[in-house]
N, C-alpha and C positions, 0 to 999 in steps of 0.2 A: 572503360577507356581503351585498352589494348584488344589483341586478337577481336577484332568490329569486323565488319564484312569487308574483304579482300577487296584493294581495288583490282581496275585489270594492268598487273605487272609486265605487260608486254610494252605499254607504252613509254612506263619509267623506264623499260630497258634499252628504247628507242632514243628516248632522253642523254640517259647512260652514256650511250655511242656517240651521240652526237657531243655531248659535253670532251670526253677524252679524247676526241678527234681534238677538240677546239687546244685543251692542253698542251698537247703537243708532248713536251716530253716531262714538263711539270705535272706534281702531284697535289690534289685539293684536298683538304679538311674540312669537312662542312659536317658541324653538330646540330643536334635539333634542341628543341626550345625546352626550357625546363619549367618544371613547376611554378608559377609564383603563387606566395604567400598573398591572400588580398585581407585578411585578420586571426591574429592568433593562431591556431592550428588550420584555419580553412583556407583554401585556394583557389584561385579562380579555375573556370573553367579550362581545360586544355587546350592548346591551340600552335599548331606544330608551326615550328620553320617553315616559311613559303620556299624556298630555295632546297632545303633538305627533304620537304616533301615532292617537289616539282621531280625530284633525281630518284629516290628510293618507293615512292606511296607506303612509307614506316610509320603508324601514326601512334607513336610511345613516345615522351617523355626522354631525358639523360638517356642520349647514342651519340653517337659519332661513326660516320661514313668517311671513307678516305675513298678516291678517284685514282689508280695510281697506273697511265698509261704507259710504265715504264718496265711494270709486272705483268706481262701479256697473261698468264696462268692466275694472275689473282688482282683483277687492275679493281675490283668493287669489295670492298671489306667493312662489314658492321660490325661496333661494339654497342653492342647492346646490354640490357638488366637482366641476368640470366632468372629463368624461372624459377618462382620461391612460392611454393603453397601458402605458407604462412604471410606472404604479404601480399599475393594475391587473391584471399579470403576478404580482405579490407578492399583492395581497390583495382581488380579485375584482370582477367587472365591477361600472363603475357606471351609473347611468340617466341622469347629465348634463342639462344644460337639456334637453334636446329629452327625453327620458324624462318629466320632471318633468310638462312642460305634456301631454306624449300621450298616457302613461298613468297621469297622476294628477292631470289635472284643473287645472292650475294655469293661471293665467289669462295669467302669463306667468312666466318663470325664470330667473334670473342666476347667473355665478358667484361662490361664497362671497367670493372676492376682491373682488367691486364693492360688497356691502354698506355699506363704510363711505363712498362717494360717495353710494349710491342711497335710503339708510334716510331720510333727511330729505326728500327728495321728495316718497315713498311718503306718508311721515304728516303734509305739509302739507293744510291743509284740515280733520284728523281733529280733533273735537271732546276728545278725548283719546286718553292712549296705554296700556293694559292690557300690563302687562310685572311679573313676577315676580322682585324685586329681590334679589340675594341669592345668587340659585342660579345664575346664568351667568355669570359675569364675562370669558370672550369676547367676549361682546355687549354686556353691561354699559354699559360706558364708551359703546360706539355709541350705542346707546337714550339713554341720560343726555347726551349732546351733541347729538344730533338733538332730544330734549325742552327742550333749553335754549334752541335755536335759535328753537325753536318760541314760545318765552317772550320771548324778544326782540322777536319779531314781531309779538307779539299787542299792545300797547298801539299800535303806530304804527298797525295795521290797523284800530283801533278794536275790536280782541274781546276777549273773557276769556281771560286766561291759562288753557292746560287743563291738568288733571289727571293725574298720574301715578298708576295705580292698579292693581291686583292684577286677573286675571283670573280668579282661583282659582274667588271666588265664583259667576259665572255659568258658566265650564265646570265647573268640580266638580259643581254640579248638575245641568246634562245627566247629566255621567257617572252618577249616582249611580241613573238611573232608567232601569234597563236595555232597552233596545230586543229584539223575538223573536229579530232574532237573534245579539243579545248572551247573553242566555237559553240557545239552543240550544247555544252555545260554551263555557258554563260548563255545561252539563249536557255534554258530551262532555269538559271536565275533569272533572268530577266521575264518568263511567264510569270514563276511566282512573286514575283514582287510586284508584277503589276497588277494581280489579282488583289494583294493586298492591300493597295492604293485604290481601288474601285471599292472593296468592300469597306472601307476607310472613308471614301468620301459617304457613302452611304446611310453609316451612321452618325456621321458631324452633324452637330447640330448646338444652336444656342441654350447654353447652358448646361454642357457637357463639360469634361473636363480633358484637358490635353491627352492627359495619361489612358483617360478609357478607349480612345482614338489609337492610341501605341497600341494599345493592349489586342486591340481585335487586332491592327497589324502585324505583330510579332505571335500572336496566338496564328494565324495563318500558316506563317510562316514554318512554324513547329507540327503541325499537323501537316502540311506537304511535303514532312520528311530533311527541310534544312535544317544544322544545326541550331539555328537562329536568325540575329541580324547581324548584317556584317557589317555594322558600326553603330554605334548610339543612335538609337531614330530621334531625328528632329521631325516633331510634330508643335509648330509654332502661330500659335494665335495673335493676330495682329501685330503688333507692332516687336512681340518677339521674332516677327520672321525678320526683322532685319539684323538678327544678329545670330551672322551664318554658321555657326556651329552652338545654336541654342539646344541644350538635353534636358532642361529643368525637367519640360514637358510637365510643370504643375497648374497650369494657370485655365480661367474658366473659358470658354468661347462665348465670344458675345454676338451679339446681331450685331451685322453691318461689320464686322471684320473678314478679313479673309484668312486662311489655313494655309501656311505651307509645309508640306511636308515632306522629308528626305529621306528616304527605307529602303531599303534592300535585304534582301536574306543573303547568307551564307549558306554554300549547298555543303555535304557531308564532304565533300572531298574537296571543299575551300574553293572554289569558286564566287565567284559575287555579283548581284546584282548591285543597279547604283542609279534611282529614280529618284523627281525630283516633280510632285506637281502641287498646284498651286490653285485654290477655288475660294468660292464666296461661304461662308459658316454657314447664310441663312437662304440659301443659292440662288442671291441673285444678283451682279456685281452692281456696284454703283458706277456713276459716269467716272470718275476716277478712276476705278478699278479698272473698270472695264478698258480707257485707253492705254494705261502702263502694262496691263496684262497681255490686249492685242499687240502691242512693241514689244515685249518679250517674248511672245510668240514668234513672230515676225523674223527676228535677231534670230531664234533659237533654229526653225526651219532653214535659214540660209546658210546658218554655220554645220546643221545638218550636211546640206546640198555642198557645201567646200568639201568636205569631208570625201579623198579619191586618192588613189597611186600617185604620187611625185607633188603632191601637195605638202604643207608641212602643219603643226598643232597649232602654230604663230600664225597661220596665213586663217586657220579657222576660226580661230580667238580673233584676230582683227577681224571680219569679214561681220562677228557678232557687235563688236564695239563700234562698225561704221554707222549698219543700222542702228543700234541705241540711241548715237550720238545724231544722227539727222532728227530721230524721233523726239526726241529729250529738244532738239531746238524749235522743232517743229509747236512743243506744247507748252514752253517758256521757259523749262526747266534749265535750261541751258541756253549761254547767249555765244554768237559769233560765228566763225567759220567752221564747217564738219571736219577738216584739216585741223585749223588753228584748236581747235579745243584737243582734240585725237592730239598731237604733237605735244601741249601742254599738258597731256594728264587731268583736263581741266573737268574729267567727266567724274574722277573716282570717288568723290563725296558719295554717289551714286551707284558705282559697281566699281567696286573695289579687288575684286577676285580673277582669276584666269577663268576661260570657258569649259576648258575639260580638263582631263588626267589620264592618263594608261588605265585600266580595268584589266583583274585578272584574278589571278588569287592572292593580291593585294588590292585593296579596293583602288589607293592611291599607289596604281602598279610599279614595280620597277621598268625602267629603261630608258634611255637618254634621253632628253626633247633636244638636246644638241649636239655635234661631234667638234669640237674646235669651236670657229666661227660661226660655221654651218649650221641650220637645221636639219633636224633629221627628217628625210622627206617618209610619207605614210605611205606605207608597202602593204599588198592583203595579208589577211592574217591578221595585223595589229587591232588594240582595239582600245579605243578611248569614250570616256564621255564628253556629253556638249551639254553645257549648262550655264547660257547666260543668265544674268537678273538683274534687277532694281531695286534698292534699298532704299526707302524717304527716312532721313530720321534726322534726326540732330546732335548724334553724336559726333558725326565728322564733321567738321568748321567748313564751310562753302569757300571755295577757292575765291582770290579776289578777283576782281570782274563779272563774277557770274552773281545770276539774280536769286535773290532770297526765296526761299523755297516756303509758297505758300501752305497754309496751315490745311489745305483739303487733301495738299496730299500726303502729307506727313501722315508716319505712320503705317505705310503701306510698304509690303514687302512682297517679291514674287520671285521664284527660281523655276524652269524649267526645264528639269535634265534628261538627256535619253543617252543608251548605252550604242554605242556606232560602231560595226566591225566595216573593217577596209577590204575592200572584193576584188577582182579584178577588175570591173568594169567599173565601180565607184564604192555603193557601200550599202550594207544592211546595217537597217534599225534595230537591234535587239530587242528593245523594249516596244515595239510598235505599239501590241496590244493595249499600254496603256495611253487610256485618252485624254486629248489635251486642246482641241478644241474650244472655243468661246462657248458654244453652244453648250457640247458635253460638258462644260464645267458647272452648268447651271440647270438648275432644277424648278 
């Protein structure tokens, strides 16, 4: 688990700077993720803080980092699991203080045990304290009595009581405006996942079962060095693809259905990919297929091509729903005006979902889609997916006025996702490699 190969700490230290710039003259707590229990004494795999790893590259278990721009001589301070022979005989060296400050930069490093003496120290002085209330209740109580303390003090010293306040907002958006080589890390997620979607199509076949399809996916993925996948793979046979977060992943493939499947890896230092393709079991679509697939194609390339500087996530999502919905009227599946239906929602029996999401080292990234009223317009750097679909089933009731959804095409389900970073001049496809063609979908 601990002391793994060093990221490179020069970047977290760029991080670092730029986060206590944003502070100002407040101080952050941000702890990393702990163990959880997934039965009796075993635990799931580890899987650090997005936010405490984005600042530190610390990838341990029970710390806590404090930010404190107020302590120019010691403004980065880890407490960490000091090193214990005897408990890392079980479960893997750790970096200890002296790790913390040597190779990661920290300005000084305690053990997790002195926290609850040293926390109120650290944050006197600090014009407030940035702490995410809620999600750690290890630290909780700490934060919350060292801020109380803080409150006491402040009328005798003559100053204002400070603020207890979220630091979502000023880290969330660093994270959300990717750095080159943040960029480059999500393009080497997005190779290997699209490798393991090609070799994934390759093996589908009727009469396989869902799970052997994951298997070679996520076996990929583990041989090219990720830690795995970076979410549940949904690999769904017929008429499970319409139901968008299907993981049974137990069911057989039949002839004449089609695959869709949603995989990405996780690379070692938490980046993600985030793919999304869609083919015939027995590769070769039917007329059905083949029209609702060529419209979400269609949809999926334009809301591609929106995707630019001073554009917004809302303008790329609509620009996917105008094509569906012309195409959807075009093939009977929808009746009325491309307006009139768009304004009624009259489409979502059909697609139900948004087009993309932030991608980062959250698969579903942090950072605003809005500020106030506004959208937030897409700046380079950012980086989202685009993923419209179609879903035929019967589990959503058909809006009134629109026509009864014949039985040819029930059943069929199609998502088409790719990973899109925002450029100066418009936008790279991350995931290009993989294919997604009518033609290439078929064998």
């Amino acid at each position: 688990m601990a002391a793994t190969a060093l990221p490179d700490v020069s970047i977290h230290a760029e991080r670092r700077a730029r986060f206590l710039q944003q502070l100002g003259g407040a101080a952050a707590v941000i702890p990393a993720a702990p163990l959880v229990t997934h039965h009796a004494d075993c635990e799931y795999p580890f899987r650090q803080n997005s936010d405490f790893w984005y600042l530190t590259g610390f990838d341990e278990p029970d710390a806590v980092a404090l930010f404190l721009p107020h302590r120019p001589d010691s403004p980065f301070v880890l407490f960490v699991q000091p090193k214990q022979p005897s408990a890392e005989v079980w479960t893997g060296v750790r970096w200890g203080t002296e790790g913390a400050v040597d190779q990661f930069g920290a300005s000084a490093a305690h053990p997790l045990s002195e926290l609850p003496t040293r926390l109120a120290d650290y944050l006197e002085g600090a014009e407030g304290i940035a702490f995410r209330v809620g999600r750690h209740p290890a630290v909780e109580p700490l934060v919350l009595q060292a801020w109380g303390q803080q409150l006491d003090r402040a009328p005798r010293r003559g100053g204002a009581a400070l603020g207890l306040v979220a630091p979502c907002p000023l880290l969330h958006a660093l994270r959300l405006r990717k750095g080159e080589d943040e960029l480059e890390r999500l393009r080497e997620a997005g190779r290997i996942s699209a490798e393991a979607h090609e070799l994934a199509r390759q093996v589908a076949r009727p009469g396989r079962n869902e799970r052997q399809v994951q298997a070679v996916i996520e076996q990929h993925f583990l041989e090219q060095g990720a830690r795995g996948p970076a979410y549940g793979s949904i690999v769904a046979g017929g008429d499970n693809a319409c139901v968008l977060h299907y993981t049974a992943n137990s069911a057989l493939l039949r002839d004449g259905d089609l695959l869709l499947i949603d995989a990405g890896c996780s690379l070692a230092d938490y980046y993600n990919g985030d793919i999304t393709r869609t083919f015939p079991v027995n590769g070769r679509f039917s007329a059905e297929q083949r029209e609702l697939y060529a419209l979400v194609l269609s949809a999926q390339e334009a809301a591609v091509a929106a995707v630019a500087p001073g554009h917004t996530a809302e303008a790329v999502h609509m620009t996917a729903v105008r094509v569906l919905v012309e195409g959807l009227i075009e093939l009977g599946l929808l009746s009325g005006s491309v307006d009139g239906v768009i304004e009624q929602g009259a489409f979502r029996h059909l697609y139900m979902h948004r087009t993309g999401h932030w991608l980062g080292l959250d698969v579903h990234d942090v950072g605003a889609y809005r500020l106030g009223e506004h959208p937030v317009q897409l700046e380079p750097g950012m980086v989202l997916t685009v993923e419209p679909g179609l879903y035929v089933s019967d589990r959503l009731a058909v809006p009134e006025g629109q026509p009864a959804i014949a039985e040819r095409w029930k059943g069929i389900g199609i998502r088409i996702e790719d990973d899109v970073a925002v450029t100066g001049r418009g936008h790279e496809v991350l995931t290009a490699t993989a294919l997604k063609s009518l033609s290439a979908m078929e064998r």
